[in-house]
DOVEX-688365 format. One line per 4 residues: number of its first residue (from 1); for each residue x, y, z of C-alpha. Coordinates in pm, 1 decimal, decimal comma. Layout:
N
NUM> X Y Z ~ ... $
REM end
This chain:
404
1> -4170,0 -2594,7 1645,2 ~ -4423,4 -2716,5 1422,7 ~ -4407,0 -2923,4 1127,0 ~ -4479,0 -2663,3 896,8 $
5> -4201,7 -2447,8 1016,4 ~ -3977,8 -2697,6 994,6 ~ -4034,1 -2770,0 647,9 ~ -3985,4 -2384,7 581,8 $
9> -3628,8 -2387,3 722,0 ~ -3518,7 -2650,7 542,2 ~ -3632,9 -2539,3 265,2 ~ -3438,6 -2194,3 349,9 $
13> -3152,9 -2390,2 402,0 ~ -3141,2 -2585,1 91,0 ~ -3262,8 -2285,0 -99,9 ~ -2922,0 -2085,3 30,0 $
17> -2664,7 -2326,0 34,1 ~ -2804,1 -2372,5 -391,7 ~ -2723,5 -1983,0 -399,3 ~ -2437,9 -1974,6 -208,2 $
21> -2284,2 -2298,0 -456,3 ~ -2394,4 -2066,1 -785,9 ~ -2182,3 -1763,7 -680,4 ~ -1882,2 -1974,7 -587,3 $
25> -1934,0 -2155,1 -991,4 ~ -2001,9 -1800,9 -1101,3 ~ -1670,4 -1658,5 -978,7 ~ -1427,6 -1933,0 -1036,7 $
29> -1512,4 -1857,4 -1384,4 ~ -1399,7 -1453,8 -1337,6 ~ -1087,4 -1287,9 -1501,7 ~ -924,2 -1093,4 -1303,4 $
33> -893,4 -874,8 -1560,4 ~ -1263,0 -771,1 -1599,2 ~ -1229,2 -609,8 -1226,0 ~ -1022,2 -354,8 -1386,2 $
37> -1062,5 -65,4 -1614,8 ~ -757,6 -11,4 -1751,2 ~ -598,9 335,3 -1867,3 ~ -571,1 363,5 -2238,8 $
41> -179,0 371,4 -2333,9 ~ -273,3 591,5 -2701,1 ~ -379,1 894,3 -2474,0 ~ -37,9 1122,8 -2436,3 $
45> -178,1 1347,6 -2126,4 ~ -168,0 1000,1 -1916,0 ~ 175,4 1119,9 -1814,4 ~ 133,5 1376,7 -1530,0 $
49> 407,1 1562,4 -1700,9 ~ 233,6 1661,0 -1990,4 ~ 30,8 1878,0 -1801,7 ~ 311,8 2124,8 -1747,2 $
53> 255,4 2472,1 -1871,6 ~ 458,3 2513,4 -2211,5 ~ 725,5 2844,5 -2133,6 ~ 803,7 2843,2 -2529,4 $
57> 606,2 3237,0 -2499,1 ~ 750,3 3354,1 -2146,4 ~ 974,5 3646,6 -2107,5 ~ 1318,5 3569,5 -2106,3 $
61> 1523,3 3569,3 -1796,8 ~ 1843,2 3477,0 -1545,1 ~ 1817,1 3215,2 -1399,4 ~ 1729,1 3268,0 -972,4 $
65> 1442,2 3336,8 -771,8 ~ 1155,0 3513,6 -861,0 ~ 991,5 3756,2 -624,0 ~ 641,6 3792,9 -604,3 $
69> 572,9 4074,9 -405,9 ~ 560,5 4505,6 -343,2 ~ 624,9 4672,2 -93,8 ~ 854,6 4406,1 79,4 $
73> 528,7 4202,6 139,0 ~ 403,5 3922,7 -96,7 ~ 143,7 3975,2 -331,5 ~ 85,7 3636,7 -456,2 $
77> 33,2 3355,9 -261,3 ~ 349,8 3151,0 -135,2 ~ 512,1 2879,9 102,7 ~ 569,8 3179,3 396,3 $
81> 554,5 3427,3 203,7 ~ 880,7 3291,3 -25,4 ~ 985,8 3382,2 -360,4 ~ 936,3 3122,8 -616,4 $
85> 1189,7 2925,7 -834,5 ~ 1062,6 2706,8 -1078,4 ~ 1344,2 2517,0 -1186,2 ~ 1718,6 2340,0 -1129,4 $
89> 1882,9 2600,3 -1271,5 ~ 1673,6 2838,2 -1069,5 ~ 1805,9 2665,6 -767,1 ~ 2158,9 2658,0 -856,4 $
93> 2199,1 3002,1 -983,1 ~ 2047,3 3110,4 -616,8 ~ 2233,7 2873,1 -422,5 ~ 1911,6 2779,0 -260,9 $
97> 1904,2 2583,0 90,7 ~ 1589,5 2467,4 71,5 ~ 1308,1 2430,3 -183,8 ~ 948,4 2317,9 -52,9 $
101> 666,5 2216,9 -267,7 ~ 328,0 2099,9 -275,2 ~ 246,2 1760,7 -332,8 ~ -180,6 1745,6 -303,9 $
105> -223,1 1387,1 -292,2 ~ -506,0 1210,8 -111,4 ~ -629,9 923,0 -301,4 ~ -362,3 690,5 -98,1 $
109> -641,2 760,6 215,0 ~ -1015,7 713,5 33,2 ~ -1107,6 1038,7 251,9 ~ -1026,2 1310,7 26,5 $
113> -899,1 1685,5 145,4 ~ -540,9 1630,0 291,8 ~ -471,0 1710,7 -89,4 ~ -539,5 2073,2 -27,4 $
117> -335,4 2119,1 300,4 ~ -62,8 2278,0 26,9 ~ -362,3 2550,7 -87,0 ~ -409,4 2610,9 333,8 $
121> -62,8 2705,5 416,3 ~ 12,9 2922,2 116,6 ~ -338,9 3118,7 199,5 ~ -314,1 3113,7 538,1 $
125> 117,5 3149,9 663,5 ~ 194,8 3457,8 482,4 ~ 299,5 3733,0 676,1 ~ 266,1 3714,9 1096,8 $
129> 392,6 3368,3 1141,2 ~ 599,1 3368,0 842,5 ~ 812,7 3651,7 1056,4 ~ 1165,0 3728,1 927,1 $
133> 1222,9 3787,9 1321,0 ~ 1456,1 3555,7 1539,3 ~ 1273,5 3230,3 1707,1 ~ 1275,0 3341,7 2097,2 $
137> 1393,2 3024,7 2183,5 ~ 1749,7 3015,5 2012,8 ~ 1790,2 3347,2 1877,3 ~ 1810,1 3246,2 1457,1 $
141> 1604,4 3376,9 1197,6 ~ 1576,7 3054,8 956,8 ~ 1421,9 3361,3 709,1 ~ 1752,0 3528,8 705,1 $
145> 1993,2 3277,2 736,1 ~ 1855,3 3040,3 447,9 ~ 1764,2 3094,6 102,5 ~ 1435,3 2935,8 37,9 $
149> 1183,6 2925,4 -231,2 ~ 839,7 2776,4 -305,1 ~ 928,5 2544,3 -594,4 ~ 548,0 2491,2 -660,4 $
153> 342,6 2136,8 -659,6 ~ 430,0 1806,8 -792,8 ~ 272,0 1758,6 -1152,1 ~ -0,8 1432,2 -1012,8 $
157> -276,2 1209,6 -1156,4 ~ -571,6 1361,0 -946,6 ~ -756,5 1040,8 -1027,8 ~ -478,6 787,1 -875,5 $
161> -240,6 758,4 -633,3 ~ 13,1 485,9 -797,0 ~ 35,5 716,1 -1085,2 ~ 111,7 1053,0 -867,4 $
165> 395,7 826,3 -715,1 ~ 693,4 906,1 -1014,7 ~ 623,7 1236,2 -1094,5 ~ 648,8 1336,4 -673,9 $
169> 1008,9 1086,9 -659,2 ~ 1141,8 1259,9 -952,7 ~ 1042,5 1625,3 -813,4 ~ 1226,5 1545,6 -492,1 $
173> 1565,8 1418,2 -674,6 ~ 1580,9 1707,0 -917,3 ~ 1543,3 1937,5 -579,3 ~ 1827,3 1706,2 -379,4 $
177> 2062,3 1680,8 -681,6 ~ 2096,1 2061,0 -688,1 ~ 2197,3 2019,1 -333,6 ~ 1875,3 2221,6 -164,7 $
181> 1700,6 2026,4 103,2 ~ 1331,1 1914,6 -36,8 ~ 1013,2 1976,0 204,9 ~ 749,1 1827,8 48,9 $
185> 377,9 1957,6 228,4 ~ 151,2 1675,8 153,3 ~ -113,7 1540,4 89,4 ~ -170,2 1221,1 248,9 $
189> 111,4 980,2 391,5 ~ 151,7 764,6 63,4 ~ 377,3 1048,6 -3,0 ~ 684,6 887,1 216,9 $
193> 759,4 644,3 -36,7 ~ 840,0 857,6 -363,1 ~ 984,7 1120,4 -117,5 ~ 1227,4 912,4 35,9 $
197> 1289,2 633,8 -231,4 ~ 1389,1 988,9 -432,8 ~ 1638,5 1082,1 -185,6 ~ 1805,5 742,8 -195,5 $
201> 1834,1 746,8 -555,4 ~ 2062,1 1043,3 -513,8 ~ 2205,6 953,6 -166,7 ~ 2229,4 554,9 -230,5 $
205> 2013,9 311,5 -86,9 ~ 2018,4 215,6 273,0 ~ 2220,8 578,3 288,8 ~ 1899,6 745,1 429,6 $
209> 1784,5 689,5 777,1 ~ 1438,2 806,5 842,2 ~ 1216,9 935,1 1095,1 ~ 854,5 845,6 1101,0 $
213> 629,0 1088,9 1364,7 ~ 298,3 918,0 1317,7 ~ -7,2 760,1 1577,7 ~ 54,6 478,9 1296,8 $
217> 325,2 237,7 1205,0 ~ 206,8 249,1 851,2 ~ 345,3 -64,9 720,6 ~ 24,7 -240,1 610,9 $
221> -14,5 -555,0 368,9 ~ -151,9 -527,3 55,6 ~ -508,1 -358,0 70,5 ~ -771,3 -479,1 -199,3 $
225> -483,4 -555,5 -452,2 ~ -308,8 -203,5 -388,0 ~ 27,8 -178,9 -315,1 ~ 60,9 168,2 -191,0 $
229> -141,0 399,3 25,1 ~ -141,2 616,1 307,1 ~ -130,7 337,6 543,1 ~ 181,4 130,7 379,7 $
233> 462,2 335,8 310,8 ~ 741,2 202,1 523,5 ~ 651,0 -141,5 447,5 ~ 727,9 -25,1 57,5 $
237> 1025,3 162,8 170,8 ~ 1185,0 -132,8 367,1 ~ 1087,7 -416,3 89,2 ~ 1241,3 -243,8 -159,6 $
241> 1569,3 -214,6 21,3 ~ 1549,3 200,7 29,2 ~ 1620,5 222,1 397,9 ~ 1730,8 -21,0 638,3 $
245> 1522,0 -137,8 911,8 ~ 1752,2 -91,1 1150,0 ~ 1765,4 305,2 1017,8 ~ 1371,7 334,0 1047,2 $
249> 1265,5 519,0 1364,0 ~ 907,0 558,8 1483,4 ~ 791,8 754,5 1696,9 ~ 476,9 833,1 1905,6 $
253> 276,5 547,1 1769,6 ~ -79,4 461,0 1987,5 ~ -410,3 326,2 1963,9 ~ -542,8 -43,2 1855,2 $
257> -310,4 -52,7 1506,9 ~ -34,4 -233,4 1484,1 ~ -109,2 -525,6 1685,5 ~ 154,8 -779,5 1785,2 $
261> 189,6 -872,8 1370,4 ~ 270,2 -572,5 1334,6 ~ 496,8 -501,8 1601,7 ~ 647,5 -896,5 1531,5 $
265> 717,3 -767,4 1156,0 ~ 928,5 -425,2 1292,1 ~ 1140,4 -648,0 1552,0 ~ 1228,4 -893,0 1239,5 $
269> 1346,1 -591,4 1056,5 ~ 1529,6 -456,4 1340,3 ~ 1345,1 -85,8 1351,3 ~ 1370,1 106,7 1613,5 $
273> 1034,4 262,3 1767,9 ~ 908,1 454,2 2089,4 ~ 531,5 443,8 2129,4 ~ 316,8 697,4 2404,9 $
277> 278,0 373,4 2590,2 ~ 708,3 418,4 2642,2 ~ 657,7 748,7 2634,5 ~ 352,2 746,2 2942,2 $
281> 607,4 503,5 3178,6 ~ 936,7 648,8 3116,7 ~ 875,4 1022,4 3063,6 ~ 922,5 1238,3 2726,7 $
285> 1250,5 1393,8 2839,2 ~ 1433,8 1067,3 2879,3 ~ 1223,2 946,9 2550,2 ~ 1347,3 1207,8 2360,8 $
289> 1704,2 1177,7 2453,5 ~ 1702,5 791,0 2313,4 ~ 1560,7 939,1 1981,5 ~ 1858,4 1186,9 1931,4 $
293> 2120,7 924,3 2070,7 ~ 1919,4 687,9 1755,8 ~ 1893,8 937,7 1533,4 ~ 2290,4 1006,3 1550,7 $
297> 2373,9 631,2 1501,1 ~ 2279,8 544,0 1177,8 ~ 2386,8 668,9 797,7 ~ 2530,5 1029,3 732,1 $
301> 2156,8 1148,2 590,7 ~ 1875,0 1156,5 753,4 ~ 1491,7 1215,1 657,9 ~ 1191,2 1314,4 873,4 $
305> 873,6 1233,4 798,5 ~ 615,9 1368,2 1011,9 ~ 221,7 1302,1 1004,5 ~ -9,8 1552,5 1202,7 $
309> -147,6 1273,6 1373,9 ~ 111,5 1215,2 1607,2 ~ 9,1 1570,6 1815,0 ~ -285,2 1526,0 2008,9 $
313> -602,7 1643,3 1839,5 ~ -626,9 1913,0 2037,0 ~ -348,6 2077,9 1849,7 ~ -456,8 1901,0 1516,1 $
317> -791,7 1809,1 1452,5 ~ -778,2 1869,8 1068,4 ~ -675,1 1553,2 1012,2 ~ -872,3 1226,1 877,5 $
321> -731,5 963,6 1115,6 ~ -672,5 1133,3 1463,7 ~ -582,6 934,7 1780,0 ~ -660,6 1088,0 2149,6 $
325> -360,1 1071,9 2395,0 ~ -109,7 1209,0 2192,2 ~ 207,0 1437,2 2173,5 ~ 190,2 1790,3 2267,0 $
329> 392,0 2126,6 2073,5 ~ 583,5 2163,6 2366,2 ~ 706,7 1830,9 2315,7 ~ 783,2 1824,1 1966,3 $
333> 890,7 2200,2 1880,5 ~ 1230,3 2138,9 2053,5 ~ 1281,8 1780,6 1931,2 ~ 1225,5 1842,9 1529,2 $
337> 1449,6 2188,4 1641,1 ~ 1748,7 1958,5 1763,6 ~ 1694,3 1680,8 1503,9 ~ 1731,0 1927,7 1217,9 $
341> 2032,6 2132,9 1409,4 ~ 2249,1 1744,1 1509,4 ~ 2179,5 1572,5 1205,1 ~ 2315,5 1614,5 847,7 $
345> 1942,3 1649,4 727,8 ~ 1842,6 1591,2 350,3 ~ 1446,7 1597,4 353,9 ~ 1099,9 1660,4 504,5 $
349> 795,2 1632,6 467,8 ~ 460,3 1762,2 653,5 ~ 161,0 1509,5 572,8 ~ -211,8 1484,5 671,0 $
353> -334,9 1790,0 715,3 ~ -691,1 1795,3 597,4 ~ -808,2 2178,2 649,1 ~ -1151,8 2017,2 537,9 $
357> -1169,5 1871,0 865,6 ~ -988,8 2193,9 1042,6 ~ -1263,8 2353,7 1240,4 ~ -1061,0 2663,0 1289,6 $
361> -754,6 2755,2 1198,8 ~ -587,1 2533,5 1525,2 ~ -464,6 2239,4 1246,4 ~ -265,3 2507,6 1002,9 $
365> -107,5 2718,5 1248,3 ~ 46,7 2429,7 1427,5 ~ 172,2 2289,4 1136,1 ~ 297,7 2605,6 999,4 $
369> 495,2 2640,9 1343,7 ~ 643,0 2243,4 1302,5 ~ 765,2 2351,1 922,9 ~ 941,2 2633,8 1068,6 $
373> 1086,3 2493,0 1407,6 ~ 1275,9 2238,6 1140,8 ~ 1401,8 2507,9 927,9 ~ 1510,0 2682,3 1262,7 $
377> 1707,7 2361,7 1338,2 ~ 1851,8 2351,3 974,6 ~ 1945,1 2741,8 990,0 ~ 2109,6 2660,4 1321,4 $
381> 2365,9 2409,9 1222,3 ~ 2452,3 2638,9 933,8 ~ 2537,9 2840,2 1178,7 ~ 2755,4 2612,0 1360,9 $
385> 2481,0 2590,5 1697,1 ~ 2440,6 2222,4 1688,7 ~ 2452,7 2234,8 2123,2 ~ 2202,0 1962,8 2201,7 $
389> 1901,4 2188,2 2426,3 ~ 2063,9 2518,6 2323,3 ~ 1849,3 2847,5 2413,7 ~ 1954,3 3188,1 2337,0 $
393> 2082,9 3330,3 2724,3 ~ 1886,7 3647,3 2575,5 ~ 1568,1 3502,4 2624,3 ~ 1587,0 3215,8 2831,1 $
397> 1618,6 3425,0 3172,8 ~ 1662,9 3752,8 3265,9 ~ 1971,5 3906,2 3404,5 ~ 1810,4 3952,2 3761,2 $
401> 2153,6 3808,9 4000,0 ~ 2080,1 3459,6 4130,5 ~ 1938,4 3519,7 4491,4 ~ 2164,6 3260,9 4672,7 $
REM end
């Protein structure tokens, strides 16, 4: 190296380290405060509920559902096809079993579209797979067995996620304190924590055991000074004392996240989880059976959250964080089924489905089909069939004599 490099890199050196020594002086003299633009308090339509239509002018009416349809068929777009209710009394008057509702959130992700998975299933689950016929399987029509409604979507800040948080909580206890079972259709996974920290304020906390189907654990730290998104949920949930680690149950969790700090923080909190790596060595039949045994030994309630991402993306590809090697329908249909049919079930909620990213219709169908094998399992145990692997004998075989 010559002497006239030399010099240069020194002088490189000395040149960057000066720099480096200004930024540090620069910043240690920073407010925290100037990093953020705050909301101004003196504007009233800050509060997501003031964006609610005013009903001063509409036609007066009984309270109960409200059909939307001629000719037996619906004309407007709903949840299945469902006439609408659009408020407690509404529920009350119809006795209704279950209410589900939009909730288009994605700003807890930073990848927008999961908030219009609502928009995909009302345009696209009306009428075929919306069927008032019995499911082959177990012989129960959830269509005619339970009233249920499309209650709408959630009143939310489009602009932040923190925000949308209390108007979605409050949605979901006004549904539960009628006595209807919420099913919230999300949106992005942020949506756990106002679904289920709603439930507990009407069931109690530590009252609700949940249910997490995800590729992720979803109990991240703190991310650039937010304490909520789609990837930190349960970590809220469990802080804030609104279920129980020991009541937390995750299931079909792969891929490179958590790592052991992760997995170290569930095993201090005592949760309960069974990853495709459990699932791989020991077989999904005897998996499953551990998850119903769990699922039955905890609190009265339970919730069930369940994140696209867990299937395969084979099944679900419209969805922003999708993991290879994961479940398949035929392993899930008949678990949510039995989950919803053994347990005293209060909520649910379908989350991550991006039909942005949906390059056919693959990603709505399926999760059409895992909506409806839970309300299967929740029109079951009304009707008493709460037979762990029940089929309907109908259906299941035909009546050919056994050969031997």
């Amino acid at each position: 190296m010559s002497e006239a490099t030399r010099w240069i890199l020194t002088l490189l050196v000395i040149v960057s380290s000066a720099v480096a020594a200004a930024q540090d002086e620069e910043m240690a003299g920073v407010d925290p405060a100037d990093e953020v633009i705050y909301l101004d308090p003196t504007d009233e339509s800050r509060d997501p509920w003031s964006a609610l239509r005013d009903t001063e002018g509409d036609a007066e009416r009984e309270p109960g559902l409200i059909q939307i349809g001629r000719l037996g068929r619906p004309g407007v777009r709903s949840l299945f096809g469902l006439p609408v209710a659009l408020t407690p009394d509404d529920l009350r008057a119809a006795e209704v079993d279950v209410a589900m509702f939009g909730a288009p959130i994605d700003m807890g992700f930073g990848w927008r579209g999961a908030g219009e998975g609502p928009s995909a299933l009302r345009g696209q689950l009306r009428g075929g797979s919306a069927s008032v016929l019995p499911h082959m399987h177990v012989g129960v029509s959830w269509r005619r067995e339970l009233v249920a409604v499309d209650y709408g979507n959630a009143p939310i800040d489009i602009l932040s996620v923190e925000r949308s948080m209390p108007p979605v909580r409050r949605m979901v206890r006004e549904i539960a304190e009628t006595g209807a079972i919420p099913v919230i259709i999300g949106g992005d996974h942020s949506l756990e924590y106002p679904n289920v920290a709603g439930l507990a304020d009407v069931y109690g906390k530590g009252n609700v055991g949940v249910i997490h189907f995800d590729a992720h654990f979803d109990a991240g730290d703190v991310r650039g000074g937010h304490l909520i998104s789609h990837a930190q949920p349960v970590r809220r949930l469990v802080d804030d004392g609104h279920v129980l680690g020991k009541n937390f149950i995750q299931v079909g969790l792969r891929g490179y996240w958590p790592g052991e700090e992760g997995f170290e923080w569930m095993r201090e909190n005592d949760m309960r989880y069974h990853t495709m790596a459990e699932i791989e060595r020991d077989g999904w039949d005897v998996v499953m059976d551990r998850i119903l045994n769990e699922a039955l030994d905890g609190p009265e309630y339970l919730y069930i959250s369940f994140d696209i991402d867990v299937l395969d993306p084979a099944y679900t590809p419209g969805t922003g964080t999708p993991v290879a090697a994961g479940l398949t329908p035929r392993e899930v249909f008949p678990l949510l089924r039995t989950l919803c049919s053994e347990n005293n079930l209060v909520g649910f909620d379908l989350v991550e489905l991006n039909p942005l990213l949906d390059p056919g219709y693959t990603t709505v169908m399926n999760s059409g089909y895992i909506i409806q094998e839970c309300m299967t399992g929740i029109a079951m145990r009304k009707q008493g069939i709460t037979e762990r692997g029940y089929l309907n004998p109908l259906t299941a075989e035909d009546d050919e004599p056994d050969p031997e």
